[in-house]
N, C-alpha and C positions, 0 to 999 in steps of 0.2 A: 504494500500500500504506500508505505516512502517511497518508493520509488515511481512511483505515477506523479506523488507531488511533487517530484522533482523537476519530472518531465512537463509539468505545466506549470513548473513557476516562471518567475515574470523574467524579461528579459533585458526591462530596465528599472532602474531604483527606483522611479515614481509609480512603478504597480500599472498593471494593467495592457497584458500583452494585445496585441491585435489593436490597440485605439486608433490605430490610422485606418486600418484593414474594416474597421465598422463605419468609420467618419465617410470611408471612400465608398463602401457599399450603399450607404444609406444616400450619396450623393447619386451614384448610380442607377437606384431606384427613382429617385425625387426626379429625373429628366423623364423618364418613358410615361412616368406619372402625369407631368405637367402637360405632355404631346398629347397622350390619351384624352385628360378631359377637353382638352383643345379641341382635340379633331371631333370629338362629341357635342360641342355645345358650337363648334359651326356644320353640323351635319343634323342635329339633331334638336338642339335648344331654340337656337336662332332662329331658323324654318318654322317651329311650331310658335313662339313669340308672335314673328310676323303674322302668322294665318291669324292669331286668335286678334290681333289689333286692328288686322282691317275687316273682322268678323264685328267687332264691338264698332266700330268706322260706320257697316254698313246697317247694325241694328240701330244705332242713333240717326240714320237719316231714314229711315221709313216712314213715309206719309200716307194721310189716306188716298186710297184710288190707287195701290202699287198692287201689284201682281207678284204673289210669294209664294214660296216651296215650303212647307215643314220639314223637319227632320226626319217624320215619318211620312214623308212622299204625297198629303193635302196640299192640292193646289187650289188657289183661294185670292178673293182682293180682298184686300183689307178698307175694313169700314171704320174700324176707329184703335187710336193706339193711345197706351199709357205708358207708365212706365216700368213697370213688368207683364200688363197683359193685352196682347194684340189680339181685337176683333176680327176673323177674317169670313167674309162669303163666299161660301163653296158652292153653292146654289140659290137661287131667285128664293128668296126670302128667308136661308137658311144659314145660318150666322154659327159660329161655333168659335170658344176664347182660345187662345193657345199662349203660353207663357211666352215675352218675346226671343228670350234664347232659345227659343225649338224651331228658330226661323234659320233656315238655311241658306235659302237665294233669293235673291229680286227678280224676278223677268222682267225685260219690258213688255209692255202690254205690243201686239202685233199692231203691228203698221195697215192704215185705209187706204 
């Protein structure tokens, strides 16, 4: 058993073999670390930022008389809008509410 402690004692008088050998690992690590999130938050973060701002963009300018998508595929004009819940007409006197984030697209209404 001395003789193991032998074999791993320090190699200089302030104790602590290897301290360059963890200082340089641990630098080692901290690059591919930094690239990784890097390349993830412009492949991945950035893209989905953009979508959801010009998603909140497009729920604050909807007005009445727009031609919208739901989330769930109700195609509909909208008759009146608040600030969480949009009125939209799916049929000649048929009104139904939908919360305004379930609104997915604007069409424009077709061209005469």
């Amino acid at each position: 058993m001395l003789s193991i402690a032998f074999a791993m004692g320090t190699n200089s008088p302030g104790g602590g073999a290897g301290g360059a050998e963890a200082g340089g690992a641990l630098g080692g690590m901290l690059v591919p670390m930094i690239l990784t999130f890097a390349i993830f938050y412009f492949l991945f973060f950035r893209p989905q930022n953009k979508k959801t701002q010009e998603h909140r963009k497009m729920l604050d300018n909807i007005k009445k008389g727009d031609r919208v998508i739901t989330s769930g595929g109700i195609h509909g004009r909208v008759t009146s809008v608040d600030d969480t819940v949009t009125t939209i007409e799916i049929a000649d006197k048929v009104r139904i509410k939908v919360s305004k984030g379930s609104i997915s697209s604007i069409n424009l209404p077709p061209e005469k």
